[in-house]
PyMOL Python script that loads the backbone (N, CA, C, O; Angstrom):
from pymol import cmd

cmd.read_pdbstr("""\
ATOM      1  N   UNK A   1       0.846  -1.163   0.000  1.00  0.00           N
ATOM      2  CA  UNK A   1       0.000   0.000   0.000  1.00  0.00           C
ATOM      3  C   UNK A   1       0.901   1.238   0.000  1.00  0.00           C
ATOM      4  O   UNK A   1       1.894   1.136   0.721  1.00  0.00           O
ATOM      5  N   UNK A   2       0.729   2.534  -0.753  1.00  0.00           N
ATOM      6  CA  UNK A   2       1.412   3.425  -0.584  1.00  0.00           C
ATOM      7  C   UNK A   2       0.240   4.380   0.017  1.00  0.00           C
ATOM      8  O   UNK A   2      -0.901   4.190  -0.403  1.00  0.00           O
ATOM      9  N   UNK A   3       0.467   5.385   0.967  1.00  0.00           N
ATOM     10  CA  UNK A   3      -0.523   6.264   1.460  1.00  0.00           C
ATOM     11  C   UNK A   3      -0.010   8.012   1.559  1.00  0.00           C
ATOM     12  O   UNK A   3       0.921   8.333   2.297  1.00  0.00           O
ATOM     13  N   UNK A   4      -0.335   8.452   1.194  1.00  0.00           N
ATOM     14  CA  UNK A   4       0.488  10.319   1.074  1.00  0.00           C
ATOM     15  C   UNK A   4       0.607  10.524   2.277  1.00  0.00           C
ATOM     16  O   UNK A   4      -0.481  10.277   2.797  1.00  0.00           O
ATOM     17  N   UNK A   5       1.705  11.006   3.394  1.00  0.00           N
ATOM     18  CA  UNK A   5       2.245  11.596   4.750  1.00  0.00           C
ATOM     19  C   UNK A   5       1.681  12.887   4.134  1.00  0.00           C
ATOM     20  O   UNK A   5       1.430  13.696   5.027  1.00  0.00           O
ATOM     21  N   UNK A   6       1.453  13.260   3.136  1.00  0.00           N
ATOM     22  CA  UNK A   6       0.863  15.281   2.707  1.00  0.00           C
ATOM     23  C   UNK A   6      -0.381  15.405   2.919  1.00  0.00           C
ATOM     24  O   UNK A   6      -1.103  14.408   2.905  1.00  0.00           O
ATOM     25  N   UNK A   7      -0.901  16.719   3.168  1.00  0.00           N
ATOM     26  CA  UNK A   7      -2.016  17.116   2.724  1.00  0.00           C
ATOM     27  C   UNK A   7      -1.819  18.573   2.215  1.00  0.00           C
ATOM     28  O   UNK A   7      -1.108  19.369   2.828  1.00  0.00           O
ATOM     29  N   UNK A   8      -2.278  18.792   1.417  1.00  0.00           N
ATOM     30  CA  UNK A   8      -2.012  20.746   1.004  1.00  0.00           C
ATOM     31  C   UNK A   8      -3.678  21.070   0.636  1.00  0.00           C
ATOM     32  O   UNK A   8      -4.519  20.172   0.587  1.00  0.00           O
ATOM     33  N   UNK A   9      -3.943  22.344   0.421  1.00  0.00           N
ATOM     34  CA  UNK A   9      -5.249  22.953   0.228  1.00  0.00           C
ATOM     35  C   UNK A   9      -5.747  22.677  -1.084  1.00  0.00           C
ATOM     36  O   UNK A   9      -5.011  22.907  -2.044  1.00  0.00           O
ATOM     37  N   UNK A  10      -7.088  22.139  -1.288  1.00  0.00           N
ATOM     38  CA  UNK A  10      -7.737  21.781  -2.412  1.00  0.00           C
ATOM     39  C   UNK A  10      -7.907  22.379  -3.472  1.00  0.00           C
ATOM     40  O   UNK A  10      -8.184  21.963  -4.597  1.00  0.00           O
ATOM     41  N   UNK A  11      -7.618  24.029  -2.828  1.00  0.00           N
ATOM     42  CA  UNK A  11      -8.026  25.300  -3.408  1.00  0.00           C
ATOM     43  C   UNK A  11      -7.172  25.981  -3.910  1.00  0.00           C
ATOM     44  O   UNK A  11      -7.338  27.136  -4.303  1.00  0.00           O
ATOM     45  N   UNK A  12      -5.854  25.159  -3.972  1.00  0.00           N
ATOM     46  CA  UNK A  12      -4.377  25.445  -4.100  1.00  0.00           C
ATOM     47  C   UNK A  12      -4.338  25.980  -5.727  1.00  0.00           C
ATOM     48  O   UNK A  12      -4.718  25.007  -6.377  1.00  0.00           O
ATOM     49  N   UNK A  13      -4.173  26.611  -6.247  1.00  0.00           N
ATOM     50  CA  UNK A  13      -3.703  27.466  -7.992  1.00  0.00           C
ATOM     51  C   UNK A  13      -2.673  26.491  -7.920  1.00  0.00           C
ATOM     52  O   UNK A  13      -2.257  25.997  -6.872  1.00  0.00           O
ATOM     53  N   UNK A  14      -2.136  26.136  -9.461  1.00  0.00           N
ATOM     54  CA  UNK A  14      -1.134  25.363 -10.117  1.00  0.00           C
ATOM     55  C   UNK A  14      -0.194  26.200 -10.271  1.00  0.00           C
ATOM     56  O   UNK A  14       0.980  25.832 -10.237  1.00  0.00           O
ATOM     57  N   UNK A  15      -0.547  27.468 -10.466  1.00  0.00           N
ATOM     58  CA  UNK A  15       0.612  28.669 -10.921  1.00  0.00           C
ATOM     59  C   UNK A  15       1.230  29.237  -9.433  1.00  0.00           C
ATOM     60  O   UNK A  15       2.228  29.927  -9.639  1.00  0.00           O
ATOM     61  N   UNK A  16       0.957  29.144  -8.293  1.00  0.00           N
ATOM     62  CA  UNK A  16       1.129  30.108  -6.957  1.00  0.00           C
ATOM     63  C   UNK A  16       2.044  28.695  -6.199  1.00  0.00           C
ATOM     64  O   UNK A  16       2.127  27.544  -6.629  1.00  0.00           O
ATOM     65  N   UNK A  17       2.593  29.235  -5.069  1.00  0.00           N
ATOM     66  CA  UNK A  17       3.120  28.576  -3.969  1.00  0.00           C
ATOM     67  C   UNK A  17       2.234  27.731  -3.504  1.00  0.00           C
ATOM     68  O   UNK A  17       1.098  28.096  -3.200  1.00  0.00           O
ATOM     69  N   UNK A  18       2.668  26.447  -3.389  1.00  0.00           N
ATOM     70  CA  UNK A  18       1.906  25.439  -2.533  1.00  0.00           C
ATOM     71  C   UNK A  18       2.189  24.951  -1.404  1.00  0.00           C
ATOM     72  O   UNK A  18       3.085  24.145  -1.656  1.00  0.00           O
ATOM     73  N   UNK A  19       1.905  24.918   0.172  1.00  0.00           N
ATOM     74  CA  UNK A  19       1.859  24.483   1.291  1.00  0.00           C
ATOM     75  C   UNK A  19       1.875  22.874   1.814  1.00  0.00           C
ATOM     76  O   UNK A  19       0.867  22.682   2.495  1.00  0.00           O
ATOM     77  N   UNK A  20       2.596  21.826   1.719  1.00  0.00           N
ATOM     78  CA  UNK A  20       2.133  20.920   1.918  1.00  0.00           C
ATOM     79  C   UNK A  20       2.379  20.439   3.483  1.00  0.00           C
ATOM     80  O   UNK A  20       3.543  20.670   3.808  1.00  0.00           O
ATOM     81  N   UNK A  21       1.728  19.933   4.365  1.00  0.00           N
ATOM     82  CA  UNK A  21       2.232  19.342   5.962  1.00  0.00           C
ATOM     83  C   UNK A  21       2.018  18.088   5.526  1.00  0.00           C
ATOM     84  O   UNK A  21       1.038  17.415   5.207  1.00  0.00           O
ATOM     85  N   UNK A  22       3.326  17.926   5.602  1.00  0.00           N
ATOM     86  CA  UNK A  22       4.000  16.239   5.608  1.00  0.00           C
ATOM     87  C   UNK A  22       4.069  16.035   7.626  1.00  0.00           C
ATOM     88  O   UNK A  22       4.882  16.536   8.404  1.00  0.00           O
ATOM     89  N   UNK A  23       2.963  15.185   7.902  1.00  0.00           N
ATOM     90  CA  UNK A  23       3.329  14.671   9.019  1.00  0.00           C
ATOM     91  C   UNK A  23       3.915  15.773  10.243  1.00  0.00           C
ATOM     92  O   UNK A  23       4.666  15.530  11.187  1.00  0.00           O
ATOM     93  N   UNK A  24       3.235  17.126   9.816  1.00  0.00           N
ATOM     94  CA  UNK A  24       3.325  17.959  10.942  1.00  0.00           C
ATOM     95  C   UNK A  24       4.668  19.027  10.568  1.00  0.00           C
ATOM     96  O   UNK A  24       5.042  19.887  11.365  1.00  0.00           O
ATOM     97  N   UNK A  25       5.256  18.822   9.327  1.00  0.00           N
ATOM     98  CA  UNK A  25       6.518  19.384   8.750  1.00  0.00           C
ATOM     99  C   UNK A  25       5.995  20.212   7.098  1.00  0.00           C
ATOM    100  O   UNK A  25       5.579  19.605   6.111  1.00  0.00           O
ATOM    101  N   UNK A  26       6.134  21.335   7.193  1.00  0.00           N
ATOM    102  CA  UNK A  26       5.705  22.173   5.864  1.00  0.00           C
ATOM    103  C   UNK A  26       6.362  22.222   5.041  1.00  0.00           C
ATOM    104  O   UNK A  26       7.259  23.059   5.148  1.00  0.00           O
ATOM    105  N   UNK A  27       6.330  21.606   4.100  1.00  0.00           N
ATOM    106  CA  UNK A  27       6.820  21.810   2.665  1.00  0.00           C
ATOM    107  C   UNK A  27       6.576  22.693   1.354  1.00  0.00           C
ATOM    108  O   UNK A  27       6.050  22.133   0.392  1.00  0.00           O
ATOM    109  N   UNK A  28       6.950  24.122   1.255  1.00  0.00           N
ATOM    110  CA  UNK A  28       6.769  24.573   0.191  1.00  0.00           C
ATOM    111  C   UNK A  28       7.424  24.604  -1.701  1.00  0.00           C
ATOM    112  O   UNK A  28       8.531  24.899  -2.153  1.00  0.00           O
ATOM    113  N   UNK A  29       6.468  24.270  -2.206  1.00  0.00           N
ATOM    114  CA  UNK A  29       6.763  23.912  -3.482  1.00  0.00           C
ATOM    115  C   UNK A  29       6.083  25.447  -4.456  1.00  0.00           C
ATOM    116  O   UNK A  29       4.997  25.999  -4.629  1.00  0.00           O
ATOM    117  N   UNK A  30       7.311  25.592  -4.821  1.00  0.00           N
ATOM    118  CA  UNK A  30       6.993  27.311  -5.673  1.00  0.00           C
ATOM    119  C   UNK A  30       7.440  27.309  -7.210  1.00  0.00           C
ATOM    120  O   UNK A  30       8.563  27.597  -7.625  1.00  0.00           O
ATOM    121  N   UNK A  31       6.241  26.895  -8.028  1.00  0.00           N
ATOM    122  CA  UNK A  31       6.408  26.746  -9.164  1.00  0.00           C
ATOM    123  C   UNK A  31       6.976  28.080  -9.928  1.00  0.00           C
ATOM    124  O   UNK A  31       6.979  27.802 -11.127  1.00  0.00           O
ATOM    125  N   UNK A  32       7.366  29.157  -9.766  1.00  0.00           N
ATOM    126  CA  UNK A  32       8.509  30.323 -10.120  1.00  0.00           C
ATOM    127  C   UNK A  32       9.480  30.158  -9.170  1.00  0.00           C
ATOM    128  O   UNK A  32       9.916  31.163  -8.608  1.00  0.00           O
ATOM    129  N   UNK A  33       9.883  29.113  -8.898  1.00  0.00           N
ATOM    130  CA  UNK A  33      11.141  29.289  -8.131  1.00  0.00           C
ATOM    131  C   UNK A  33      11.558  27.832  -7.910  1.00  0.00           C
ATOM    132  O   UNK A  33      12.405  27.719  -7.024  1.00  0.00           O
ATOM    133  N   UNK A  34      11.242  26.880  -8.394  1.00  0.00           N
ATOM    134  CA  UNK A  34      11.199  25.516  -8.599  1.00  0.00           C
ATOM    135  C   UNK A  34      12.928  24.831  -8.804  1.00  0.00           C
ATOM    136  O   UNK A  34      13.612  25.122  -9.786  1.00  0.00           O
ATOM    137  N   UNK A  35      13.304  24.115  -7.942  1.00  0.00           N
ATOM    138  CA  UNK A  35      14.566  23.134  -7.796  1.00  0.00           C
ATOM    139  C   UNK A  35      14.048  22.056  -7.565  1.00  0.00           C
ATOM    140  O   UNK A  35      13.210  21.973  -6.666  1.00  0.00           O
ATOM    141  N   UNK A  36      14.469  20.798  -8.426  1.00  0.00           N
ATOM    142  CA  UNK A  36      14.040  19.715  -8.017  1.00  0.00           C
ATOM    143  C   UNK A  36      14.955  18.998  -6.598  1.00  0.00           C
ATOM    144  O   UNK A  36      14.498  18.304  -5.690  1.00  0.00           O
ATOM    145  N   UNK A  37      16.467  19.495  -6.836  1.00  0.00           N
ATOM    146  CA  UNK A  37      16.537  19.335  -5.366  1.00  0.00           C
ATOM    147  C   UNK A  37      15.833  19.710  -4.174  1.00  0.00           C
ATOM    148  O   UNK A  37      15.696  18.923  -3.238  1.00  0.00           O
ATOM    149  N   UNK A  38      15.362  20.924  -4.169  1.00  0.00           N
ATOM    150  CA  UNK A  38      14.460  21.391  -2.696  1.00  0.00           C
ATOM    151  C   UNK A  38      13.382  19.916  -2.704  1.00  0.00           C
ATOM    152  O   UNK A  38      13.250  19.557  -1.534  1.00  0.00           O
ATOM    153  N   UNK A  39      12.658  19.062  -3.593  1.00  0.00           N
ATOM    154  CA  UNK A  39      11.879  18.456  -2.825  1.00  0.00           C
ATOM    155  C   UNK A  39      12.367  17.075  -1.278  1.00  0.00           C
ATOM    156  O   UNK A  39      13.353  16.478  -0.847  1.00  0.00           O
ATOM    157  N   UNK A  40      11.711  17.138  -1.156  1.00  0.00           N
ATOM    158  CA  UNK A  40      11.880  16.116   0.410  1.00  0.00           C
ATOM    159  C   UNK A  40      12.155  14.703  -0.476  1.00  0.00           C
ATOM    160  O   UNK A  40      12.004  14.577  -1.691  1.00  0.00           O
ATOM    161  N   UNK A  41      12.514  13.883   0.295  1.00  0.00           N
ATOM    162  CA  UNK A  41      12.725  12.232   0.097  1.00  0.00           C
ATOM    163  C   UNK A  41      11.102  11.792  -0.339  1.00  0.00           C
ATOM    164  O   UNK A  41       9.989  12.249  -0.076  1.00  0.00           O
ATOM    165  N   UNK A  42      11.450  11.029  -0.882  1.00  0.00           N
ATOM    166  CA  UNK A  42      10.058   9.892  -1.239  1.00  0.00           C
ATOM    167  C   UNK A  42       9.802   9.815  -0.249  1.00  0.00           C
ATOM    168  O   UNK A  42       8.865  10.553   0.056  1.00  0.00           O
ATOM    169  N   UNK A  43      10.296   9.078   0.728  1.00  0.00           N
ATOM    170  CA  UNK A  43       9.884   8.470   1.993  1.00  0.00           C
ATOM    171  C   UNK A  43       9.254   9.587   2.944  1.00  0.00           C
ATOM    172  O   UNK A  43       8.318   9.282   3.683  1.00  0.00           O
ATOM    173  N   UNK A  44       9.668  10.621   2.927  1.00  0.00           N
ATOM    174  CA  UNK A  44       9.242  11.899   3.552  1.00  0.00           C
ATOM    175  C   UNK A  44       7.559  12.407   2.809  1.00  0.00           C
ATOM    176  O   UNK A  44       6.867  12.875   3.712  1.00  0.00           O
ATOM    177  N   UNK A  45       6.936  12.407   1.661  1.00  0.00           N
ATOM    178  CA  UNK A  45       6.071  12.174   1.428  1.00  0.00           C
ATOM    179  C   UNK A  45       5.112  11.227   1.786  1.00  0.00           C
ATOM    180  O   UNK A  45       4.103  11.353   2.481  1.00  0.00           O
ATOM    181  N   UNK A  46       5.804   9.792   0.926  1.00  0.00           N
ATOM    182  CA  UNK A  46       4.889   8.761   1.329  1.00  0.00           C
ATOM    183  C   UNK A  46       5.009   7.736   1.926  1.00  0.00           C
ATOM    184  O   UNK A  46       6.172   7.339   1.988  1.00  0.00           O
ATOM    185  N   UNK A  47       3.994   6.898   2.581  1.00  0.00           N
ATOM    186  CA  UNK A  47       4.069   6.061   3.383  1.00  0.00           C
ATOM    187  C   UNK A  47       3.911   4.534   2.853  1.00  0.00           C
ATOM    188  O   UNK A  47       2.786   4.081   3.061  1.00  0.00           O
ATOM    189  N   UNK A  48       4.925   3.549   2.134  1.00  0.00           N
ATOM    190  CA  UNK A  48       5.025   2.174   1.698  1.00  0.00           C
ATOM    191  C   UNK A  48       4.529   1.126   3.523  1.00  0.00           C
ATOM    192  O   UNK A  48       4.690   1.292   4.732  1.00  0.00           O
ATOM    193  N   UNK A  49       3.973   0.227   2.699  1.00  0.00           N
ATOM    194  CA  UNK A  49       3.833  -1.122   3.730  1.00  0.00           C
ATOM    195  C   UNK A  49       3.359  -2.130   2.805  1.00  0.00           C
ATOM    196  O   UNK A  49       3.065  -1.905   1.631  1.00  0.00           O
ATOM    197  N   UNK A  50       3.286  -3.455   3.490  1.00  0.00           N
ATOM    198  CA  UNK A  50       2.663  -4.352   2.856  1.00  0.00           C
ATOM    199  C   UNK A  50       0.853  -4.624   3.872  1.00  0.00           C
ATOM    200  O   UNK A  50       0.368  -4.369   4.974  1.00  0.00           O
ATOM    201  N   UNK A  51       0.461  -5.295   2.546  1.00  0.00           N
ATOM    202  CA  UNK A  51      -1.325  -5.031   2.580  1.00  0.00           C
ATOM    203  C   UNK A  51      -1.599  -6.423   2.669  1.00  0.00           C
ATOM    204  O   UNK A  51      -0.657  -6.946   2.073  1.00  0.00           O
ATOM    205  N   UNK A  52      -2.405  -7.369   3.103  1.00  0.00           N
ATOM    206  CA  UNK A  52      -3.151  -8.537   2.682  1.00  0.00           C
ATOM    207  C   UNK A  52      -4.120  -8.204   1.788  1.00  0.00           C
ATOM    208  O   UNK A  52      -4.855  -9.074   1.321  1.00  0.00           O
TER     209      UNK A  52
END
""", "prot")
cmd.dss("prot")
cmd.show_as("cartoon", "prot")
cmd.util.cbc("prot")
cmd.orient("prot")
């Protein structure tokens, strides 16, 4: 199962700064100012396990 540690606002513009709380930790993602280094680890997003 993979499950998102994010949540950001629904209401969020594609073009503006986006807010995400990973697990109580804010992550901003600023599409005019965009490094793909600045994003967090996979693992820092999402949450892997195994499922029956």
């Amino acid at each position: 199962m993979i499950e998102p540690r994010c949540a950001f606002d629904a209401d969020a513009k594609p073009d503006e700064a986006v807010e995400l709380d990973c697990d109580g930790q804010t992550v901003t993602i600023d599409p005019q100012d965009f490094e793909p280094d600045d994003l967090p680890d996979g693992s820092d997003l999402f949450s892997v396990y195994l499922a029956e």
